[in-house]
C-alpha positions as CSV (number, residue, x, y, z in Angstrom):
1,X,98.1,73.3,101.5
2,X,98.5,77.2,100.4
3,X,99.9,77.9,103.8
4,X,102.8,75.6,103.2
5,X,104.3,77.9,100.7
6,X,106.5,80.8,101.0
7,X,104.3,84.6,100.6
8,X,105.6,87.6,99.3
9,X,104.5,90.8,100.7
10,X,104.1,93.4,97.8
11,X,105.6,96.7,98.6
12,X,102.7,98.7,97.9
13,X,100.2,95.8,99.4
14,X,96.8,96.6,100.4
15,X,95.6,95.9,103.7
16,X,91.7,95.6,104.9
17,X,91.5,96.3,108.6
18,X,88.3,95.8,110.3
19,X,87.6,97.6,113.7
20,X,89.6,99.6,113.0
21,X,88.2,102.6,115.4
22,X,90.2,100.8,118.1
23,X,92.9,98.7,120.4
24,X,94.4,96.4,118.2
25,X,93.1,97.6,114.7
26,X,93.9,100.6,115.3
27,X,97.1,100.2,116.0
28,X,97.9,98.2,113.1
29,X,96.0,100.2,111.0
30,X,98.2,103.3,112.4
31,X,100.8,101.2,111.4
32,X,100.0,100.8,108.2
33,X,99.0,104.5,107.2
34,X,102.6,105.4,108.6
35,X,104.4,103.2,106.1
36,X,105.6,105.3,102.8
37,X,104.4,102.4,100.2
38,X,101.5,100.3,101.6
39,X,98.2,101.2,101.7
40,X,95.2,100.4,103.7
41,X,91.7,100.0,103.7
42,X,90.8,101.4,107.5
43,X,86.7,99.9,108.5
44,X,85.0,100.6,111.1
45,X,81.1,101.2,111.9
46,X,81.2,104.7,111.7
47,X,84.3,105.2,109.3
48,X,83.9,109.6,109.9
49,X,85.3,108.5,113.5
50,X,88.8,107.9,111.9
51,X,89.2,110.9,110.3
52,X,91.2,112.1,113.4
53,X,93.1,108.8,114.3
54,X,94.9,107.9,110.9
55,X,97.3,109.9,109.3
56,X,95.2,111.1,105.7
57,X,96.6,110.6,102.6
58,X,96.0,108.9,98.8
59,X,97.0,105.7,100.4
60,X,94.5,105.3,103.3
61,X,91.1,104.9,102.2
62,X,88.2,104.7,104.8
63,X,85.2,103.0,104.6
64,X,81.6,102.0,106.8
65,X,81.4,98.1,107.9
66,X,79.1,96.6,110.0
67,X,80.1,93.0,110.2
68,X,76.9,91.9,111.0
69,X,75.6,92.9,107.6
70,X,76.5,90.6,104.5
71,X,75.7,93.7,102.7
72,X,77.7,96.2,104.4
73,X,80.5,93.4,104.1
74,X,79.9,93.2,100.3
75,X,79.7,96.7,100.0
76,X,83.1,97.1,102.1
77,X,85.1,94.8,99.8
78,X,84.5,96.2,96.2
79,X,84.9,99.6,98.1
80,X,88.4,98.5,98.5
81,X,88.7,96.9,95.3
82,X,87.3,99.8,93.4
83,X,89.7,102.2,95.0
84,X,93.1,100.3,94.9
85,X,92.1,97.5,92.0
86,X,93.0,94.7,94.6
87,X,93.2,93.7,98.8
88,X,96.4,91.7,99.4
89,X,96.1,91.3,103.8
90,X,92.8,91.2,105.5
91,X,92.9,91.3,108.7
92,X,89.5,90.1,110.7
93,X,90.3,92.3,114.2
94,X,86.3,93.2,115.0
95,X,84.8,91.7,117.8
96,X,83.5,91.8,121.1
97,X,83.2,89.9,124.3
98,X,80.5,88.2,126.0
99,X,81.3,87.7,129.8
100,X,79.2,86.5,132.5
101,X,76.9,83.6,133.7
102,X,76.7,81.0,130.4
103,X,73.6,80.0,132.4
104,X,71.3,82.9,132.0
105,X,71.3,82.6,128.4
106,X,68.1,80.5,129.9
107,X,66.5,83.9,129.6
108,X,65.6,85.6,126.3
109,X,67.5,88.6,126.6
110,X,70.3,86.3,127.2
111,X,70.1,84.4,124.4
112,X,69.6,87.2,122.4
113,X,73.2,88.5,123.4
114,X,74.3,85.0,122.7
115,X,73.4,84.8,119.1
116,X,74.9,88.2,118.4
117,X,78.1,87.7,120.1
118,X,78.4,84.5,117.5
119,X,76.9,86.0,114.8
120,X,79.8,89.0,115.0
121,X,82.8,87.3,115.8
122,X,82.3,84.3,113.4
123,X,80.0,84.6,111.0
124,X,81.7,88.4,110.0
125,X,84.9,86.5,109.9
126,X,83.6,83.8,107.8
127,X,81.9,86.0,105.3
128,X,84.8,88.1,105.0
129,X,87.5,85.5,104.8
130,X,85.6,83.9,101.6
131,X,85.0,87.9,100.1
132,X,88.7,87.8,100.6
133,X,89.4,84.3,98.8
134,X,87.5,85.4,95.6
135,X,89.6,89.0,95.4
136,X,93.0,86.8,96.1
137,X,91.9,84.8,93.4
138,X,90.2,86.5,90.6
139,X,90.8,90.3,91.7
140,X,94.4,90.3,92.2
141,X,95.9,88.7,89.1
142,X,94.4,91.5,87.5
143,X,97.3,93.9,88.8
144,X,100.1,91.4,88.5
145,X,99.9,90.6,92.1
146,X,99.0,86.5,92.8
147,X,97.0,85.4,96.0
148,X,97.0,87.5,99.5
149,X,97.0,86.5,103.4
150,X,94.0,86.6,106.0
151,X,94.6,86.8,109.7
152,X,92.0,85.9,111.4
153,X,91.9,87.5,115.2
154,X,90.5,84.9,117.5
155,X,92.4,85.4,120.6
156,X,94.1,83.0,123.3
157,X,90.4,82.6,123.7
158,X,90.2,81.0,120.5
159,X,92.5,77.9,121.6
160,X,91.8,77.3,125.6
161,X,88.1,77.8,127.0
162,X,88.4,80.0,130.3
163,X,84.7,80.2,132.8
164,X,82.0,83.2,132.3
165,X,83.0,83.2,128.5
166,X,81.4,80.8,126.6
167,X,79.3,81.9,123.9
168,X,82.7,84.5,123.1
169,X,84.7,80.9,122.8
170,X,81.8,79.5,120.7
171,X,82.5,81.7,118.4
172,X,86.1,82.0,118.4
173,X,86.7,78.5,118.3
174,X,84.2,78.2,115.4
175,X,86.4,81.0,113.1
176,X,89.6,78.5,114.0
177,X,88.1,75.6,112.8
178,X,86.6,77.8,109.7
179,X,89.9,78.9,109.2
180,X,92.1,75.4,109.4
181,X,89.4,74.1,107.2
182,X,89.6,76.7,104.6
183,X,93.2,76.9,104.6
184,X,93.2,73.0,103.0
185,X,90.3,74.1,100.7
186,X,92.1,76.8,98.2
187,X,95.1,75.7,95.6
188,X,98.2,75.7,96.4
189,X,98.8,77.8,92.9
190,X,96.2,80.3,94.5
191,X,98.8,81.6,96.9
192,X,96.2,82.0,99.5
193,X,97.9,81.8,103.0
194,X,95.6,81.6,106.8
195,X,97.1,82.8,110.2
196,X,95.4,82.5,113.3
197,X,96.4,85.5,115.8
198,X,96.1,84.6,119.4
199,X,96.8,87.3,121.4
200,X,96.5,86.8,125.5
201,X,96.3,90.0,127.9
202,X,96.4,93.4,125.7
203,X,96.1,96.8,126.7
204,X,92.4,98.0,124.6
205,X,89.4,99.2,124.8
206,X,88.0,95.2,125.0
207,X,86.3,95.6,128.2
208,X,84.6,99.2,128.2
209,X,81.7,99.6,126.6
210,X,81.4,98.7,122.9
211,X,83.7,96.0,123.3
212,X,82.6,93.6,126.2
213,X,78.8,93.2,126.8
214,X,77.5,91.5,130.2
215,X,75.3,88.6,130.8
216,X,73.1,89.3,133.9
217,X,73.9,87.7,137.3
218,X,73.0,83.9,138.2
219,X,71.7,83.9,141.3
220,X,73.0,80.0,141.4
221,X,76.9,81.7,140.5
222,X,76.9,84.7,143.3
223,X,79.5,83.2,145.3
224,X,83.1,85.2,145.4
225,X,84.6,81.6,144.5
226,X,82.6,80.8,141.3
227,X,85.2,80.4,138.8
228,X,83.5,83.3,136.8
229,X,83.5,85.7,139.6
230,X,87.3,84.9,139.8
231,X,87.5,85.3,135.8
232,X,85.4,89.0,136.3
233,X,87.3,90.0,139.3
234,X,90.2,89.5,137.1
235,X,89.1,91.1,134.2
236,X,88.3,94.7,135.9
237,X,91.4,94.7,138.4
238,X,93.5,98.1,137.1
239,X,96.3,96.1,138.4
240,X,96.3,93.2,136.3
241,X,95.3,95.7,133.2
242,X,98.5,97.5,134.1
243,X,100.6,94.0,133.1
244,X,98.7,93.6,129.6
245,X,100.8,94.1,126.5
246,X,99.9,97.5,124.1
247,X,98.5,96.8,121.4
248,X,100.7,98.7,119.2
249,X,103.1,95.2,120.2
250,X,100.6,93.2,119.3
251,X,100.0,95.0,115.9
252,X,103.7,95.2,114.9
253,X,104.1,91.6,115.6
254,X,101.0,90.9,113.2
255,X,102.8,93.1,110.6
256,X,106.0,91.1,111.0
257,X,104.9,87.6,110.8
258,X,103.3,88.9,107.4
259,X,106.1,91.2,105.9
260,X,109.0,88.3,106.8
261,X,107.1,85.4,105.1
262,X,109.1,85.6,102.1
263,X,111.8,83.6,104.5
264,X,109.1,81.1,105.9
265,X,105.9,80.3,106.2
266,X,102.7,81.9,107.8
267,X,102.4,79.6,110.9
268,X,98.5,78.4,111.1
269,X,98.8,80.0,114.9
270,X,100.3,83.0,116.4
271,X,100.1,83.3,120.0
272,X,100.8,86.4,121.3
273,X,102.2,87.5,124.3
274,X,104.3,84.6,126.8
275,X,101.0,84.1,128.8
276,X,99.3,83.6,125.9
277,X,102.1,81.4,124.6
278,X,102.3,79.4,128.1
279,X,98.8,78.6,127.6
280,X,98.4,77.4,124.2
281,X,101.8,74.9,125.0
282,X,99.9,73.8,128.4
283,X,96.7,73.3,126.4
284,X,98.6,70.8,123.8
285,X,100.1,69.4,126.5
286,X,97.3,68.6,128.3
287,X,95.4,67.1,125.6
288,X,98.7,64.9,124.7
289,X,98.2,63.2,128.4
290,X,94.9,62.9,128.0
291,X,94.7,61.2,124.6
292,X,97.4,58.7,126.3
293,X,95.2,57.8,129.2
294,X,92.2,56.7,126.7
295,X,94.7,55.4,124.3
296,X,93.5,51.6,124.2
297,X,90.0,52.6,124.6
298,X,90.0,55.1,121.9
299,X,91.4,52.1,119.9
300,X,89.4,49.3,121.3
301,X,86.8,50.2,118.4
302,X,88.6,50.4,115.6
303,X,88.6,47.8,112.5
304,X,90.6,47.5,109.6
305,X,88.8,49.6,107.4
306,X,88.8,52.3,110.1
307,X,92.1,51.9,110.0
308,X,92.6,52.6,106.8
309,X,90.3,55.2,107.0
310,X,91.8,56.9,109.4
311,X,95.6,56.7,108.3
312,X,94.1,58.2,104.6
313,X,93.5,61.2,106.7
314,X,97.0,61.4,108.6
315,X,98.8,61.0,105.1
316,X,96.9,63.9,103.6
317,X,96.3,66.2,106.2
């Protein structure tokens, strides 16, 4: 696997941000545009918006991208590559949420925000992750510089299922095991390296409008106990908000795991924040005491060719 091996960081690399307009984009798009060498490639909707949040110069170039577009996502990419010749960090940041009642996507209107919650936060992600294997690839070489990272943005959300959120974890969970799967895909001699950034609790824009979209009340769910109420009640406390983590944390940590790869390598996941840390090591050991308990069962079907079968597919992945 590419993500086994050691990554470089050019000086002058390129980084493609999406949604960049906001939270944690921004910030690390910010970031970027701040450093003297690097350069960036800053997306967002309606690009004319970040006129007045990145500092201008020859190294930040702007550009429209509507993720939900395979054109506008086509378009966006040889943008980038026909401005700075190659794109060596992608960064998959835009997305939304999806919270409410899983159950009235019974109703059309509901399913209809289903569909496009998916169809943004993975199938954007997917489309530009392989965009971004083709520049790493055949782009890049080009301009001396082999292969290029993508970190895909898929929040704790994107490991541990919490209620009122499905369809969002749907399609979270769908861009990690796009991204696992891709990672063992590409050539090692590619220098193509995945990173899956988890962050838990962050100080954005993700629940005003833009950024979290509603399902509409279950009559069957109206009770202040129902885990989702709980979950919602949660969500718009100023309180809790006031113990998130800025996103200008996040966004340097996503900048560091990158930069310092030259000294290891790109770890397939990157929790960020302790919550969302705690989590994630609660989640593995759940499933660890689970798999125990069905241990002999889980066996009880295997033959030898299974067998074999299956230990053909611990030795290589």
């Amino acid at each position: 696997m590419a993500s086994g091996n050691l990554y470089n960081l050019p000086k002058d690399a390129v980084w493609f941000i999406t949604g960049s307009s906001s939270g944690i984009g921004l910030s690390l798009a910010q970031l970027i545009a701040s450093h003297p060498t690097q350069r960036l490639v800053a997306t967002a909707r309606n690009s004319a918006k970040l006129a007045g949040l990145l500092t201008q110069s020859e190294r930040v170039h702007t550009v429209d991208l509507d993720v939900t577009s395979e054109e506008s996502i086509d378009a966006a990419v040889n943008a980038a590559v026909s401005k700075f010749g190659r794109i060596d960090v992608l960064v998959n940041n835009a997305g939304y949420a999806l919270q409410g009642d899983t159950e009235s996507a019974l109703q059309p209107e509901g399913e209809t925000q289903a569909r496009k919650v998916v169809e943004t936060n993975f199938w954007g992600t997917a489309r530009l992750s392989l965009q971004a294997i083709r520049v790493f690839r055949d782009e890049n070489p080009k301009t001396g510089q082999q292969g290029g990272v993508v970190l895909n943005v898929t929040s704790l959300g994107g490991f541990a299922g919490f209620p009122g959120t499905a369809f969002y974890h749907a399609g979270k969970f769908a861009v990690e095991g796009f991204t696992e799967s891709i990672s063992k895909e590409v050539r090692p001699e590619w220098n193509i390296h995945f990173c899956l950034i988890e962050p838990g609790g962050t100080s954005t824009r993700f629940t005003s409008a833009g950024s979290m979209d509603w399902l509409s009340p279950h009559a069957a769910y109206a009770a202040a106990d129902s885990p989702s109420r709980i979950i919602e009640g949660y969500i718009k406390s100023p309180d809790m908000q006031k113990t998130w983590t800025p996103a200008h944390r996040i966004a340097a940590a996503m900048y560091q795991v990158v930069s310092h790869s030259n000294h290891k390598p790109l770890p397939m996941r990157l929790p960020l924040t302790e919550g969302a840390w705690q989590v994630v090591k609660a989640e593995v050991a759940a499933v660890d005491k689970e798999l125990e308990e069905v241990k002999e069962l889980s066996l009880s079907v295997e033959i030898d060719t299974a067998n074999q079968a299956g230990q053909f597919l611990i030795d290589n992945y």
